[in-house]
KEVO-97220 format. One record per residue (C-alpha): residue number from 1; residue in three letters; z, y, x. Coordinates in pm, whole numbers, padded with zeros to 5 digits. Layout:
# residues N
NUM;ala;Z;Y;X
...
//
This chain:
# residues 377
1;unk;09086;11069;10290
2;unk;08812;11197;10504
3;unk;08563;10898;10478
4;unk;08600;10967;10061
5;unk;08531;11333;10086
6;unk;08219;11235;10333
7;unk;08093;10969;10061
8;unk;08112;11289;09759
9;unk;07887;11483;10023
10;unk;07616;11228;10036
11;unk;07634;11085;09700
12;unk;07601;11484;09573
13;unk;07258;11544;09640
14;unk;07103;11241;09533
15;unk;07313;11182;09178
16;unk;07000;11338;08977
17;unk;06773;11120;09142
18;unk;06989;10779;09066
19;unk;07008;10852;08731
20;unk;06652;10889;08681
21;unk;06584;10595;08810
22;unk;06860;10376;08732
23;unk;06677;10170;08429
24;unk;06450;10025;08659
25;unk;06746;09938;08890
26;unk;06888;09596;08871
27;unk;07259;09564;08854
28;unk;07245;09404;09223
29;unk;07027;09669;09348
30;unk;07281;09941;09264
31;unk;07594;09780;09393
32;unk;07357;09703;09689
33;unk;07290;10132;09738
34;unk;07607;10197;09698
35;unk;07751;09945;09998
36;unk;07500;10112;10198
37;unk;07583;10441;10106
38;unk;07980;10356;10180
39;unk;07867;10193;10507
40;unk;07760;10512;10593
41;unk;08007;10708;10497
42;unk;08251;10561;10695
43;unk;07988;10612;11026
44;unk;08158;10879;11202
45;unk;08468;10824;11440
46;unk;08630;11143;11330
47;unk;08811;11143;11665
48;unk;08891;11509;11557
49;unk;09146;11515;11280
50;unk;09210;11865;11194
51;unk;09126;11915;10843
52;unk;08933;12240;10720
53;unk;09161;12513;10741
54;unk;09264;12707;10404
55;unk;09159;13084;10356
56;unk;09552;13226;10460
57;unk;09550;12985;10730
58;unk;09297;13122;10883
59;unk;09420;13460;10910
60;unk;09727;13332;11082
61;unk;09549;13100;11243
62;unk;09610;12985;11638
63;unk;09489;13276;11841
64;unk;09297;12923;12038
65;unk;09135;12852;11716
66;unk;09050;13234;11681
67;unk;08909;13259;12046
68;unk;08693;12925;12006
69;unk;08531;13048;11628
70;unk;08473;13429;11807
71;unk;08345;13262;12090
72;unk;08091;13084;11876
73;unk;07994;13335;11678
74;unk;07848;13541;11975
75;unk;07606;13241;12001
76;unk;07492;13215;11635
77;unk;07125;13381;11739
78;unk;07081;13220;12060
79;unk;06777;13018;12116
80;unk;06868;12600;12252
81;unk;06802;12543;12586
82;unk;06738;12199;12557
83;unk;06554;12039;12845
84;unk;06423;11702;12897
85;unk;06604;11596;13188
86;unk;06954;11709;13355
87;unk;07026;11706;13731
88;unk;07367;11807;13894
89;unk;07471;11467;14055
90;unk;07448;11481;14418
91;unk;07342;11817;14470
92;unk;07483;12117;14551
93;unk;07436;12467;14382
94;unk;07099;12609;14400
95;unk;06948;12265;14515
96;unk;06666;12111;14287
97;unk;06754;12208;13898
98;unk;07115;12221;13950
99;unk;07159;12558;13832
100;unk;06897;12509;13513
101;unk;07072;12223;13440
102;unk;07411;12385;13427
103;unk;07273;12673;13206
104;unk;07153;12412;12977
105;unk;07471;12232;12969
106;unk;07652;12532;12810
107;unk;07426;12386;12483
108;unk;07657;12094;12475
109;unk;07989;12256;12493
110;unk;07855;12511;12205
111;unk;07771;12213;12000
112;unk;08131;12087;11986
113;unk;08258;12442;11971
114;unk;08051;12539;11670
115;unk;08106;12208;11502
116;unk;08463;12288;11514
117;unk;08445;12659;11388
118;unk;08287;12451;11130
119;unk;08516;12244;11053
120;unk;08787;12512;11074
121;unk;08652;12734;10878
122;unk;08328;12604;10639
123;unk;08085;12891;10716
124;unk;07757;12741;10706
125;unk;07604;12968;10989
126;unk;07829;12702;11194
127;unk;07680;12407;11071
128;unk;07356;12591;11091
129;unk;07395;12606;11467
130;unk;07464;12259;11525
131;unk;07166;12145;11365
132;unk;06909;12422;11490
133;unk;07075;12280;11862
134;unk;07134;11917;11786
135;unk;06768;11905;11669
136;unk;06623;12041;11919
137;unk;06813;11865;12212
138;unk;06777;11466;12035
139;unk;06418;11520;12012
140;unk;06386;11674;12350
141;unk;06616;11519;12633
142;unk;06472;11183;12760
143;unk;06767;10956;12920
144;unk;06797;10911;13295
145;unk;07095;10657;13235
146;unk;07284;10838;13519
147;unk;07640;10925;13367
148;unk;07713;11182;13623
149;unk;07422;11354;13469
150;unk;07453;11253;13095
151;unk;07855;11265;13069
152;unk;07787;11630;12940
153;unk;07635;11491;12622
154;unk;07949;11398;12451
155;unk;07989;11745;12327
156;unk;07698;11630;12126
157;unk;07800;11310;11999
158;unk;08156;11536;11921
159;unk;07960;11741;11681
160;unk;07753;11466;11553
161;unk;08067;11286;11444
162;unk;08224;11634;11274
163;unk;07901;11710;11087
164;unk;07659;11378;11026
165;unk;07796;11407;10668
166;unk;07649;11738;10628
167;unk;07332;11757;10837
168;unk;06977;11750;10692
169;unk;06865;11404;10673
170;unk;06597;11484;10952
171;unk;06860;11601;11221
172;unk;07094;11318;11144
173;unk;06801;11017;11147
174;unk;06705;11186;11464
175;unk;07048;11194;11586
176;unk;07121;10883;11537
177;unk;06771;10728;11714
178;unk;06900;10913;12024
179;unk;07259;10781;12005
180;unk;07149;10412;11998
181;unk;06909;10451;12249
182;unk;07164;10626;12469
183;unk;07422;10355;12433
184;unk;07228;10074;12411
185;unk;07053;10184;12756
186;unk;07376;10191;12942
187;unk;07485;09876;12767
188;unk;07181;09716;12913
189;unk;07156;09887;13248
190;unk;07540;09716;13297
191;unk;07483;09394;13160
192;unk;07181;09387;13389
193;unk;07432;09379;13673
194;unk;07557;09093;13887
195;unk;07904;09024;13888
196;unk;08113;09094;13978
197;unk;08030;09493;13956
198;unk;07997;09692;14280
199;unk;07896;10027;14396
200;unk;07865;10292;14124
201;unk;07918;10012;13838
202;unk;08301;10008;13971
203;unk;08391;10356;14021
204;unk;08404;10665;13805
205;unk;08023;10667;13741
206;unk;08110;10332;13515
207;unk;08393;10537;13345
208;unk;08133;10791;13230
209;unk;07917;10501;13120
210;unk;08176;10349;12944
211;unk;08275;10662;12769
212;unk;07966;10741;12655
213;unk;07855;10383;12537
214;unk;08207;10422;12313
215;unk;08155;10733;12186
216;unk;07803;10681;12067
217;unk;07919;10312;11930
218;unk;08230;10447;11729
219;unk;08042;10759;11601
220;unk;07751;10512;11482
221;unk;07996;10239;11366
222;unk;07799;09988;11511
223;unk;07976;09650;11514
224;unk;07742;09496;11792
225;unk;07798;09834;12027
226;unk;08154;09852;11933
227;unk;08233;09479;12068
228;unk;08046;09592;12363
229;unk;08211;09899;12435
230;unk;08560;09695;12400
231;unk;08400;09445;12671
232;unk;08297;09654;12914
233;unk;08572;09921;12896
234;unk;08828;09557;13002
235;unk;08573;09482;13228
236;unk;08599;09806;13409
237;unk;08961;09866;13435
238;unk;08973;09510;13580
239;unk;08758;09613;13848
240;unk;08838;09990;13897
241;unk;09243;09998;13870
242;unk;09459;09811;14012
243;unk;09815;09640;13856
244;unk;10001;09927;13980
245;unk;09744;10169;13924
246;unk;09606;10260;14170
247;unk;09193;10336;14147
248;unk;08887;10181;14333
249;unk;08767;10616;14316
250;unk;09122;10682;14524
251;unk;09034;10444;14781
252;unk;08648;10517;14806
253;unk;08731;10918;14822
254;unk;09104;10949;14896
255;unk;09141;11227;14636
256;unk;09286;11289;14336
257;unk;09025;11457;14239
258;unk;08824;11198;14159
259;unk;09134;11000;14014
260;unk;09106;11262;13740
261;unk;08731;11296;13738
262;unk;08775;10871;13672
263;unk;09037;10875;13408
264;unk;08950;11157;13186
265;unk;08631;10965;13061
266;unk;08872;10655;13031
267;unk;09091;10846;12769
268;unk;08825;11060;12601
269;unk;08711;10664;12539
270;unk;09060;10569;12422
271;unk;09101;10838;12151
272;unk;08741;10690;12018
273;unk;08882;10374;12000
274;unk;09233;10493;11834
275;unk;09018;10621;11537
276;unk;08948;10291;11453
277;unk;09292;10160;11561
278;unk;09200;10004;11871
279;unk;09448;10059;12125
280;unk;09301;10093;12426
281;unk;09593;10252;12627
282;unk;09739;09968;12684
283;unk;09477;09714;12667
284;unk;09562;09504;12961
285;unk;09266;09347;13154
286;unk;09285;09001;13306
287;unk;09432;09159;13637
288;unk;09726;09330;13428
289;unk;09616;09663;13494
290;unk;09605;09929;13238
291;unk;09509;10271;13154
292;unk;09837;10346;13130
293;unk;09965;10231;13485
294;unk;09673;10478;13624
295;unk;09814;10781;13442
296;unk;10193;10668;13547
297;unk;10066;10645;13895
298;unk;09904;10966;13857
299;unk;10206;11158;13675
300;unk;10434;11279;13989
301;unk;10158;11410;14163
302;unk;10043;11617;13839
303;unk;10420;11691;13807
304;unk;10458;11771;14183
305;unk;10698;11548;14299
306;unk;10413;11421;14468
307;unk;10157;11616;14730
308;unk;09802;11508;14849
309;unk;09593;11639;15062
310;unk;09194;11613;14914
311;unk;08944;11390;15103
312;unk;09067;11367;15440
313;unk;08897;10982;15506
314;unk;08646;11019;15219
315;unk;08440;10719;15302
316;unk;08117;10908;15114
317;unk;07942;11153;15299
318;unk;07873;11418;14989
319;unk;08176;11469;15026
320;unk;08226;11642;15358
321;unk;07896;11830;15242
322;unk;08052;11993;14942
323;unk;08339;12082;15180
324;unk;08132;12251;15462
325;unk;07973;12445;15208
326;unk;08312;12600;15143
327;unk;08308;12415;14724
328;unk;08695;12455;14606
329;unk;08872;12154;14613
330;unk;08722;11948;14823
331;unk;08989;12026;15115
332;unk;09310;12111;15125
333;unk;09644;12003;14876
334;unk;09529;11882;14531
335;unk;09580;12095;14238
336;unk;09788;11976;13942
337;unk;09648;12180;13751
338;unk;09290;12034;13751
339;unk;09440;11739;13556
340;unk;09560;11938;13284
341;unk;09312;11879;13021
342;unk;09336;11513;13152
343;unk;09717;11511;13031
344;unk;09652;11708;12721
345;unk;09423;11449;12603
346;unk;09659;11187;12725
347;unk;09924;11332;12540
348;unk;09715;11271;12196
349;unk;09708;10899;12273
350;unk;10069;10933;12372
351;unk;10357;11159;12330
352;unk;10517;11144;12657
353;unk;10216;11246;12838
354;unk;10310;11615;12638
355;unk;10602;11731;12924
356;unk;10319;11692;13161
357;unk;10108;11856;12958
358;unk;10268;12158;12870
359;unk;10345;12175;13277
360;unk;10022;12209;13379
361;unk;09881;12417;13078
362;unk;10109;12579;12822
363;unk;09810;12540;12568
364;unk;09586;12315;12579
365;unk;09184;12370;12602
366;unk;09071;12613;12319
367;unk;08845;12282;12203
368;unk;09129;12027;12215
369;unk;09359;12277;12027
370;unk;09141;12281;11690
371;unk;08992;11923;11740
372;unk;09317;11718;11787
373;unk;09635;12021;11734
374;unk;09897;11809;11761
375;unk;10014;11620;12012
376;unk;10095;11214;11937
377;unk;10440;11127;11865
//
């Protein structure tokens, strides 16, 4: 249903204007507008299903639903903070632009967030927001191409896909320029590669590639990014997890940590592909290894059954750096709960990730609760 209601919004504006002109229209030509206009329509992923709630609904409404549109509201004047270039990878609080670039960052989660009050609710200061931000971060932010910078960014290809429908053609022309250039970067830098893939084009740096080449693909509907996406996100779990699923990230760091920090991006890039009923889950790569096997593998340590103790032979140096300088996490037993949001999304691709879900976190993020409310069954 959504895809028709998105095709009334465009159409809307521009009815006037087609019949004005329609007499000097050949019959081809108009069949021909409308296939593009229906094309288009159908351009967004809408990896979040909740529909717009009704007026009584939202008084009742989740008190998560009611924390994220508050939340957003205290935002509504605030100036973007969009910058041309992030930098967190590698460096430690307070080094280089780390801290500006975390500020900024908080740009991208508001993005999703107010595209969701949005959605939720159909206030226009909401949908305001997202374009006064969106604007101004597509026609600032120049890509690096490192993912451990860039993975921020799809909070803004989230509320690109919940609003394109709606935006002013300016924002959403704009938008979309960045998105292709995003994706097809990465696409490139990969393919650029030798195989078979090493180094940071095996471990979870390739994860956040591959998520973000999906996301921008699906959300564009681009058939020749799509097929690519699908290629490389085989390619990698054939290189980064093993039959029994076990990750190259587990070996490299010897923390679970990372196997989280490597599989979220993995999902996040699953529930893309779901929209458009791909199942990548349980798409099995050459090796056998799937998705799936990783989060098995990962399951009685989120549960507990399992214990770990985090980066004791860390073969990367960084890592003993973030420990010295007393960063939580980096020694000690592993945390379930740091995969929470991990299982939560899990458990929207599959229903009996949701016991392991509601272990870890009786409710799931504030975002992930009005985005996608219910888990899969």
């Amino acid at each position: 249903m959504q895809p028709v209601r998105m095709l009334k919004t465009r159409l809307a504006p521009s009815t006037g204007t087609a019949r004005k002109f329609a007499s000097r229209m050949t019959a081809t030509s108009i069949l021909a507008s409308f296939a593009m206009l229906s094309l288009h329509a159908h351009a967004a992923m809408n990896l979040c299903a909740a529909p717009a709630l009704q007026t009584s609904e939202r008084t009742n409404s989740d008190p998560g639903v009611k924390a994220l549109v508050s939340n957003v509201q205290a935002h509504l004047n605030e100036p973007a903070h969009a910058v041309r270039q992030l930098h967190t990878e590698g460096t430690l609080p307070h080094e280089g632009i780390y801290d500006q670039s975390k500020e900024a960052e908080k740009d991208l989660d508001l993005l999703r967030d107010a595209a969701l009050a949005w959605r939720a609710t159909s206030d226009d200061r909401y949908l305001k927001l997202v374009d006064r931000l969106l604007y101004a971060w597509v026609t600032t932010y120049q890509p690096s191409f490192n993912p451990i910078d860039e993975t921020p960014f799809e909070g803004l290809i989230l509320a690109y896909d919940m609003t394109a429908s709606a935006l002013p053609v300016k924002t959403r022309n704009a938008t979309m320029t960045f998105l292709a250039k995003l994706a097809n970067g990465y696409i490139a830098q990969i393919d650029a590669q030798q195989r078979p893939l090493t180094g940071t084009f095996r471990n979870n740096w390739q994860s956040h590639r591959v998520k973000l080449i999906a996301m921008a693909a699906f959300t564009l509907d681009n058939r020749k990014m799509i097929e690519a996406a699908q290629r490389l996100y085989v390619e990698h779990v054939n290189d980064n997890i093993a039959p029994d699923g076990t990750t190259v990230d587990f070996g490299e760091r010897d923390a679970l940590h990372y196997v989280t920090y490597d599989l979220q991006p993995l999902v996040t890039a699953a529930l893309a592909a779901r929209r458009h009923n791909r199942n990548w889950l349980n798409e099995r790569a050459p090796s056998g290894a799937t998705l799936a096997a990783a989060l098995n593998w990962l399951t009685p340590y989120a549960t507990g059954a399992k214990t770990h103790d985090e980066f004791v032979r860390s073969t990367v140096p960084f890592d003993a750096k973030r420990r010295e300088a007393g960063l939580p996490g980096y020694s000690g037993q592993w945390d379930p709960k740091n995969a929470a949001e991990l299982y939560h999304l899990a458990a929207r691709l599959d229903g009996r990730y949701t016991p392991v879900a509601l272990k870890l976190a009786p409710t799931p993020p504030a975002w992930l609760a009005v985005c996608l409310p219910l888990p899969a069954r």
